[in-house]
C-alpha positions as CSV (number, residue, x, y, z in Angstrom):
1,X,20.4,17.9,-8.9
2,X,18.8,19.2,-12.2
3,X,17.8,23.0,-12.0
4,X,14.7,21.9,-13.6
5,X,13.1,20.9,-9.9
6,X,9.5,22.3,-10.4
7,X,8.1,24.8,-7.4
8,X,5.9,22.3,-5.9
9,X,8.9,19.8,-5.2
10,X,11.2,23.1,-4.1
11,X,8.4,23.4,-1.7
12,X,8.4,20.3,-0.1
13,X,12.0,19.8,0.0
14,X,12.2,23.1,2.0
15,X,8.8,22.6,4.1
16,X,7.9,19.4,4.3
17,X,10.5,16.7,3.9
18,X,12.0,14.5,6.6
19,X,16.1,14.9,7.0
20,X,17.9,16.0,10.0
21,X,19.5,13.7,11.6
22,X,19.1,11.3,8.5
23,X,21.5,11.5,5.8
24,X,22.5,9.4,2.7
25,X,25.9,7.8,3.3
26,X,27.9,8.0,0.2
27,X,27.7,10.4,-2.2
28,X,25.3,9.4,-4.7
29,X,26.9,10.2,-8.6
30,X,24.2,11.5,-10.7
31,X,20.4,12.3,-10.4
32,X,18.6,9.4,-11.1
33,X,15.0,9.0,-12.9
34,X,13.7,6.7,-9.8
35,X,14.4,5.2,-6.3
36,X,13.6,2.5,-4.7
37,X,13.2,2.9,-1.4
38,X,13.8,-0.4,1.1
39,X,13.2,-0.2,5.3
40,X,15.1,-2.5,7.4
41,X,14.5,-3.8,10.1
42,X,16.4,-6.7,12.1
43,X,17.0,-8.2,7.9
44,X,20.4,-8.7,7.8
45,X,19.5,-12.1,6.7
46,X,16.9,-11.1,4.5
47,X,17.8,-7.9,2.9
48,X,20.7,-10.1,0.6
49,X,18.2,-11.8,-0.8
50,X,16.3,-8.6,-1.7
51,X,19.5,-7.1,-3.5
52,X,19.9,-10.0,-5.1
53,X,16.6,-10.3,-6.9
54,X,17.1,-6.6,-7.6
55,X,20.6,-6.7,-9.1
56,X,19.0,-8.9,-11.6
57,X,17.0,-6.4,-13.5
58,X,19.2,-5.3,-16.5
59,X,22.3,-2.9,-15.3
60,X,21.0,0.0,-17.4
61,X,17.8,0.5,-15.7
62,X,19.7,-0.1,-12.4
63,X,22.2,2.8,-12.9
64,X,19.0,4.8,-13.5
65,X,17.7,4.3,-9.8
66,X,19.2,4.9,-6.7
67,X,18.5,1.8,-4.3
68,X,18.2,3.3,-1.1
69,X,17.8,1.1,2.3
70,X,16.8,2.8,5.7
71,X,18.4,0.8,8.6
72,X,16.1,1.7,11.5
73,X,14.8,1.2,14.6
74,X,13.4,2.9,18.1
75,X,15.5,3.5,21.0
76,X,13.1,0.8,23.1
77,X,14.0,-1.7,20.2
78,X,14.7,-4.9,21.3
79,X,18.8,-5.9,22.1
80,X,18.4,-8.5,19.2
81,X,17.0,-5.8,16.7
82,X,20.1,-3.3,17.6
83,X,22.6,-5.7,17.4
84,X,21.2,-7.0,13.9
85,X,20.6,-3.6,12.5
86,X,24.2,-2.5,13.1
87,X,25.4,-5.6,11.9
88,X,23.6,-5.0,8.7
89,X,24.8,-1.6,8.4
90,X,28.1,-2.9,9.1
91,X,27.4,-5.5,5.9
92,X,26.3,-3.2,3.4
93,X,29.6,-1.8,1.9
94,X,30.1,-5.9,0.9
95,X,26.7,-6.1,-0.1
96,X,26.9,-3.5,-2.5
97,X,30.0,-4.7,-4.0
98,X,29.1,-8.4,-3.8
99,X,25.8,-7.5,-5.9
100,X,27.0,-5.1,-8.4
101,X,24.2,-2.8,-7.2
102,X,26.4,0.8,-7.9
103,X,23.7,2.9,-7.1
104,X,23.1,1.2,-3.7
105,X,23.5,3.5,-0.6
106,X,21.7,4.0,2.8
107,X,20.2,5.6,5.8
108,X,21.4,4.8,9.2
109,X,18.7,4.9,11.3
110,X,19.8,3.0,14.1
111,X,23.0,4.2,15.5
112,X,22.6,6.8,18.7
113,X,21.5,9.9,18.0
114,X,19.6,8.8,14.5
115,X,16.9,6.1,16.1
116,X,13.7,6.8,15.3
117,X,10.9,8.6,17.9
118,X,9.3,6.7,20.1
119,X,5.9,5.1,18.3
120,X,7.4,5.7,15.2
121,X,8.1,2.8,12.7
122,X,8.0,1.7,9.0
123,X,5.6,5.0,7.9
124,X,8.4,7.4,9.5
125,X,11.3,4.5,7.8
126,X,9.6,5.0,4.7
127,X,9.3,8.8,4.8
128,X,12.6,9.2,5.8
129,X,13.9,6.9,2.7
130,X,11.7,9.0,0.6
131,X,12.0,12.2,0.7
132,X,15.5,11.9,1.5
133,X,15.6,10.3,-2.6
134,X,13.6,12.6,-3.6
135,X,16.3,15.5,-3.3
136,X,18.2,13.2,-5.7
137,X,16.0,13.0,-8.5
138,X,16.3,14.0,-12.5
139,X,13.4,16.7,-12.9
140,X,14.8,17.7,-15.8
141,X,13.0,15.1,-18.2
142,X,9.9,12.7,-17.6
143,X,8.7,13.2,-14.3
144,X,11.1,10.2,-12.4
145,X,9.2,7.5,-10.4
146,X,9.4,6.4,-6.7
147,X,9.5,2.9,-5.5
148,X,8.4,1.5,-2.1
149,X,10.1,-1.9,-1.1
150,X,10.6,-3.9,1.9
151,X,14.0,-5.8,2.6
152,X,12.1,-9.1,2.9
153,X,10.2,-8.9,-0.3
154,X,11.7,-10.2,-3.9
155,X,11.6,-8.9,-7.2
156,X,11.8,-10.0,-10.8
157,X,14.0,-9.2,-13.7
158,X,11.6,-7.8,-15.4
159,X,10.6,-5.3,-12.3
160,X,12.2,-1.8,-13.0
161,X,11.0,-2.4,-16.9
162,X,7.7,-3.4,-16.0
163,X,7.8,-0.1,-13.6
164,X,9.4,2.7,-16.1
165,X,6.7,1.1,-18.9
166,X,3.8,2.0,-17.1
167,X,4.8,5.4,-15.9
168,X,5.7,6.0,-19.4
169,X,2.6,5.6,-20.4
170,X,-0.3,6.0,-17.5
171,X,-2.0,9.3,-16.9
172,X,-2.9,7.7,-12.9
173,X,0.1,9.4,-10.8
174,X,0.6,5.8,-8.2
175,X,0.5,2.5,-9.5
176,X,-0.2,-1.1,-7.3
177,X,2.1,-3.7,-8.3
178,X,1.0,-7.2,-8.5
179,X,2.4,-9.4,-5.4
180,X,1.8,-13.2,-4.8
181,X,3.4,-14.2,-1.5
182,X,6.0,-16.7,-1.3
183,X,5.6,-19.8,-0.1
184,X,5.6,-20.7,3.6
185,X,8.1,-23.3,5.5
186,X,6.0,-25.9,6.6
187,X,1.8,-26.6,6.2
188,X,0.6,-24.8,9.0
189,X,2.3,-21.6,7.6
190,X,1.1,-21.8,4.0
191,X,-2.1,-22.4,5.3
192,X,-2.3,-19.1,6.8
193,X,-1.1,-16.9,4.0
194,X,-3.0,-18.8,1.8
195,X,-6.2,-17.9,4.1
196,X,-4.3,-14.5,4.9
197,X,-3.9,-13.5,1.1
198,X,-7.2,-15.2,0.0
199,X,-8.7,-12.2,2.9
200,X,-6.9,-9.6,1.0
201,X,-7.7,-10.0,-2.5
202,X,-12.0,-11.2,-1.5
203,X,-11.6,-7.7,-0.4
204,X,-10.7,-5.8,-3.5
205,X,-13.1,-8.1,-5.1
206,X,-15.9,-7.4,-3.2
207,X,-15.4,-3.6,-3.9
208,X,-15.0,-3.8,-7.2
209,X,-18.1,-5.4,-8.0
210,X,-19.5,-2.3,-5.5
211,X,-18.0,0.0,-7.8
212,X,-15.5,1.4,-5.8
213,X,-12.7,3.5,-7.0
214,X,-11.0,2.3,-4.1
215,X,-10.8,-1.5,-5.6
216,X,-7.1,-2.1,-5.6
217,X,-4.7,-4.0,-3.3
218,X,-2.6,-1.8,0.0
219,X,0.3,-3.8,0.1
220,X,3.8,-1.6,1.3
221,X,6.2,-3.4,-0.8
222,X,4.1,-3.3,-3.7
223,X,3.1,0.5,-4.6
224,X,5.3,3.2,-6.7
225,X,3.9,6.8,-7.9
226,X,5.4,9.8,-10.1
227,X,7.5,12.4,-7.5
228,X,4.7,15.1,-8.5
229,X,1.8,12.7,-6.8
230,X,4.1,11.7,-3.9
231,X,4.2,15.7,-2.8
232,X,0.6,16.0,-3.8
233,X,0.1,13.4,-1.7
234,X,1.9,15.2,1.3
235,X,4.6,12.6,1.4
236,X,4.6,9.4,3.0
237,X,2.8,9.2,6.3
238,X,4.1,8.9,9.7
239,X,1.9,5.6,11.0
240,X,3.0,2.6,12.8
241,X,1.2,0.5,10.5
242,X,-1.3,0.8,7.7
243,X,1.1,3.3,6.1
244,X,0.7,2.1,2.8
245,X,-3.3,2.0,2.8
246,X,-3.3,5.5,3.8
247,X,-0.8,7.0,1.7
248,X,-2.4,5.0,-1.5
249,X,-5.5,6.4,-0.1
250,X,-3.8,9.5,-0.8
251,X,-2.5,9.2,-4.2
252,X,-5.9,8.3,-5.8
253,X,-7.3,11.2,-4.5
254,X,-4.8,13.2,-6.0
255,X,-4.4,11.8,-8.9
256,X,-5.7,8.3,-9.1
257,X,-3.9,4.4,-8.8
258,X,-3.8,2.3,-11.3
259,X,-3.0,-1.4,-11.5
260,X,0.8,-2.1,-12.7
261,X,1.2,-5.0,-14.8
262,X,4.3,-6.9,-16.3
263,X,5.8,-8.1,-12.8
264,X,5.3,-9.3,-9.6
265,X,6.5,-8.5,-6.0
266,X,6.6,-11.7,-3.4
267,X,6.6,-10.6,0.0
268,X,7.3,-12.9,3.0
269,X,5.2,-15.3,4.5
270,X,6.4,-15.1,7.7
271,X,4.7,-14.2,11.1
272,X,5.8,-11.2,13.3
273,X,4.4,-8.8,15.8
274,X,6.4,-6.0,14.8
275,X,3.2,-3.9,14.0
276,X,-0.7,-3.9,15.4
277,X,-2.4,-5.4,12.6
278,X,-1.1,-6.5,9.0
279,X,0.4,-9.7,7.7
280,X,2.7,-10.6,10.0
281,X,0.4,-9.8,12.9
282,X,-2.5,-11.8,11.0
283,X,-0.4,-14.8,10.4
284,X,1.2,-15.2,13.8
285,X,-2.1,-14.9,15.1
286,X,-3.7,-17.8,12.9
287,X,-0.5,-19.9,13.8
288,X,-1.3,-19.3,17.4
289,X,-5.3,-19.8,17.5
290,X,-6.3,-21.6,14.5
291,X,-7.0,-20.8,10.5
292,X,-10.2,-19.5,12.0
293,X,-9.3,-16.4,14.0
294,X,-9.3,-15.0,10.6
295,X,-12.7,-14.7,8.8
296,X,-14.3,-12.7,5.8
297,X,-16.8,-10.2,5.7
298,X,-20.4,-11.5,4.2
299,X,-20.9,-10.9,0.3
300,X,-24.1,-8.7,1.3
301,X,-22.0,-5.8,2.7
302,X,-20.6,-5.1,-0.8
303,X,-24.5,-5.3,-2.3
304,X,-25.5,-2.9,0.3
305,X,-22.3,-0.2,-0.7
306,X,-22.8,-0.9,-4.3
307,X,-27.0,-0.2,-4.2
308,X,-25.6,3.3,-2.4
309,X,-22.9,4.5,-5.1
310,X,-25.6,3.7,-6.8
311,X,-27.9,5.8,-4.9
312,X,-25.3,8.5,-4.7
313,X,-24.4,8.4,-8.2
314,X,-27.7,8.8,-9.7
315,X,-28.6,11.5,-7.3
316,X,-29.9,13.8,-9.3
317,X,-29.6,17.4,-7.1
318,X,-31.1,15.3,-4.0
319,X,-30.5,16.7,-0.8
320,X,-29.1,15.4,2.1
321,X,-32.1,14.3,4.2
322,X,-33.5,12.1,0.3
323,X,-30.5,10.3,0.3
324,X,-30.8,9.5,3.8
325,X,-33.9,8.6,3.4
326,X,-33.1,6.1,-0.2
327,X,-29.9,4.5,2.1
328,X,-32.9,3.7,5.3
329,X,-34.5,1.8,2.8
330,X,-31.3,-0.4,1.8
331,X,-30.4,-1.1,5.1
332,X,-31.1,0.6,8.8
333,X,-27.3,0.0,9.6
334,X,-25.7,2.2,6.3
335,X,-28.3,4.6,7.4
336,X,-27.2,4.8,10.9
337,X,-23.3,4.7,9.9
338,X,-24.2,7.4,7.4
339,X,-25.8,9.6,9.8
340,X,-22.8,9.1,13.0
341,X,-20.8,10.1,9.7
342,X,-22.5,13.6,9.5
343,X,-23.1,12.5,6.1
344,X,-26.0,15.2,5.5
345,X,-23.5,18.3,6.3
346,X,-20.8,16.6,4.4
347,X,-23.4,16.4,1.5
348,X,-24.3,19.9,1.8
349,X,-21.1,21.2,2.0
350,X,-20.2,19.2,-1.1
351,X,-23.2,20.1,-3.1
352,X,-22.4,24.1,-2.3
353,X,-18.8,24.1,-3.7
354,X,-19.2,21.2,-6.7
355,X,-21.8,22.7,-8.7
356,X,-21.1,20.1,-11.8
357,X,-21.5,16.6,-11.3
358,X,-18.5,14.9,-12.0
359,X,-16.7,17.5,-9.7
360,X,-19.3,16.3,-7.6
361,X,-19.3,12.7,-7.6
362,X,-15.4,13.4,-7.7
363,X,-15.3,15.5,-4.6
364,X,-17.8,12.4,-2.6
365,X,-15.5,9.9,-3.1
366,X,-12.8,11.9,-1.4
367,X,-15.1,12.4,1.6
368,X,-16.4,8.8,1.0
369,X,-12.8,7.5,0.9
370,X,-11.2,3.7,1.7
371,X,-10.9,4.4,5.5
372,X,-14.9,5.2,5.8
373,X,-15.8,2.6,3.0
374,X,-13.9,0.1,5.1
375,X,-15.2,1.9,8.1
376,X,-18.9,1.3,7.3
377,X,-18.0,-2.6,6.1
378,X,-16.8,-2.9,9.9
379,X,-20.3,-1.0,11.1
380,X,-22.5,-3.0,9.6
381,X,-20.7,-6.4,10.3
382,X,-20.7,-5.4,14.2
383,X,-24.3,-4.2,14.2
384,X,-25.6,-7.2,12.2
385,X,-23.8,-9.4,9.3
386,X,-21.1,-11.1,11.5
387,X,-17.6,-12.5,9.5
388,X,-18.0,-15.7,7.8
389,X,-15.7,-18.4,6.7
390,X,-14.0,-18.0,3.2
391,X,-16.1,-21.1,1.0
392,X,-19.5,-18.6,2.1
393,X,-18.0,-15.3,1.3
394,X,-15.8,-15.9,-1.4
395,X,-18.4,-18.3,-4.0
396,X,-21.1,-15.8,-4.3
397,X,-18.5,-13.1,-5.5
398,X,-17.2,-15.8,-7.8
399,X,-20.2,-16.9,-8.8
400,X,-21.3,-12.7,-9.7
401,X,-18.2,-12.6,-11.5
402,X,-19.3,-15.8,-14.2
403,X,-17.2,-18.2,-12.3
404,X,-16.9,-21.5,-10.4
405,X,-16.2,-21.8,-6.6
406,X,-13.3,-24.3,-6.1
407,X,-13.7,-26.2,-2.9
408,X,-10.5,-25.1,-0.9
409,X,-8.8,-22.2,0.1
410,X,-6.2,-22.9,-2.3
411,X,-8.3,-23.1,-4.9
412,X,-9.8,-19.9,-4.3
413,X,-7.0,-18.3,-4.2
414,X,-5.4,-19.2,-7.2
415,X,-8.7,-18.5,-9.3
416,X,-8.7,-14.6,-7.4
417,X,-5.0,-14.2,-8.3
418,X,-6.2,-15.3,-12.1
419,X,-9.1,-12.6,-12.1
420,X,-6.9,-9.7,-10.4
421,X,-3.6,-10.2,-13.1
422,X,-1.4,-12.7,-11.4
């Protein structure tokens, strides 16, 4: 590694980053200017299919990253998971030699003695896959770029260009990357992550036409950053699930996410119950009850949060208690939310240490972050503005944006991916 490594990364490496009992295997050749970093989990017949769409990007940027799978799993994993993990482990020497992919190694995470903790899963996979590359990085030049993949997503050719170019040019330190997911086996399952996707991305809508700096898509197998905001960031966390809404969560507020363009990711369509809540979870559960276990939050929530970024935008040196006072008079529910938030000491606190006002406003998003944005959305639709089905929540967004509300799911959807880049 390049004796270049800046103090912040020597820090982390030294206090912070995951390793014993994880290791590389191989000896990876040179430091590389990114990673891409891959969890695997029971995807032996997956992960191929992964490599192979990766080993079609052009073979110079590939001998620039280091492809990096994390074979993993818990010790109360099921018999079926074990048995495939080790048989992908087992497969990966041929892999890597069937593919062409040179700078392909791994993590064995599921032999005895490496499983992960118990309640551990793909945040800890991720971490571990992470910082592990991190240690193998060029610091010596531009600063390199990090990658997070999952074995049973597919890229395009033009997906380690498309990544390098924006880096090269962005000031934001992460970057969301397109996705559109692939298409399902049979009706029932398109159907679901069409209705599934079509959730997602009313979501990002709705809070971009609140004006939310938080307006852009979580999605684990779709986000990269520079190494510099991945330890400003405090590395990947540990969770279960939600890992990636967190951790991009994260990166904005240390130095800000901005849309990738230039490629696509397509993840998986598939149901699982690997994880509490997510696709997989949402799928199998609208496969099992019916399309309308999963419904949309009303277009009113994301009036009411706009009229108070509004409110605290233009506060104007207003206390506490008059900003309480302006959100009553939006709605009794952001008001109540606000106040079980302690939002008056927060406001103090952040009024007494950001005396200008874009440190200000810049410091209230960070305490005013996705988790409680998402957080009050949840409030206010259990106290009084219950989910609705897609055709009511999605046309008046639509509609605010200058467009047309086609009549099906479908429809929606592909008009959202058209307005979000894809």
């Amino acid at each position: 590694m390049s004796n270049d490594i800046p103090p912040a990364i020597d820090s982390y490496l030294s206090k912070r980053a995951v390793s014993h009992p994880w290791r590389i295997e191989g000896s990876p050749t040179a430091p590389f200017t990114g990673a891409v970093v891959i969890p695997s989990l029971a995807e032996s017949q997956s992960l191929p299919l992964t490599l192979h769409s990766l080993a079609a990007n052009p073979s110079d940027l590939l001998s620039r990253f280091l492809i990096l799978v994390v074979v993993n799993h818990r010790a109360d994993a099921s018999d079926a998971e074990k048995g495939d993990n080790l048989a992908t482990l087992a497969a990966l020497p041929a892999w890597k030699q069937l593919h062409r992919l040179e700078t392909l190694h791994w993590v064995d995470a599921a032999s005895v003695g490496t499983e992960l903790p118990q309640k551990q899963g793909v945040g800890l996979a991720r971490r571990i896959g992470l910082d592990l590359a991190l240690a193998q990085l060029d610091f010596s030049g531009d600063d390199p770029i990090l990658v997070c993949l999952d074995a049973d997503t597919l890229v395009q050719p033009d997906y380690l260009a498309a990544i390098s170019g924006h880096f090269a040019g962005a000031t934001s330190g992460g970057a969301s990357i397109p996705y559109r997911h692939r298409p399902a086996g049979d009706p029932p399952g398109q159907a679901a992550i069409d209705r599934y996707e079509l959730f997602l991305r009313t979501y990002v809508l709705g809070l971009e036409q609140a004006g939310s700096p938080y307006a852009f898509h979580t999605v684990g197998s779709a986000m990269a950053c520079r190494a510099s905001a991945y330890v400003a960031a405090g590395g990947m966390n540990r969770r279960l699930a939600g890992e990636d809404f967190y951790f991009l969560q994260q990166l904005h507020k240390g130095g800000g996410v901005a849309p990738l363009t230039g490629t696509m990711v397509h993840p998986s369509p598939r149901a699982s119950r690997r994880v509490p809540f997510g696709t997989g979870r949402s799928v199998g559960e609208m496969l099992a009850e019916g399309r309308g276990r999963l419904l949309f939050y009303r277009p009113e929530l994301f009036a009411i949060l706009e009229e108070w970024l509004a409110i605290v935008a233009g506060s104007d040196g207003a206390d506490g208690d008059e900003l309480l006072r302006r959100a009553e008079r939006i709605s009794p529910h952001l008001h109540e939310y606000l106040q079980q938030a302690a939002f008056r000491e927060a406001w103090a606190n952040l009024q007494r240490h950001n005396r200008d006002r874009k440190r200000l406003m810049t410091a209230f998003h960070g305490w005013f972050d996705a988790f409680r944005t998402m957080r009050l959305l949840h409030y206010m639709t259990d106290a009084a503005h219950p989910r609705i089905r897609p055709e009511e929540a999605v046309a008046p967004l639509l509609k605010l944006a200058g467009y047309d509300c086609p009549a099906t799911v479908e429809g929606m959807l592909a008009r959202l991916r058209a307005l979000q880049g894809v």
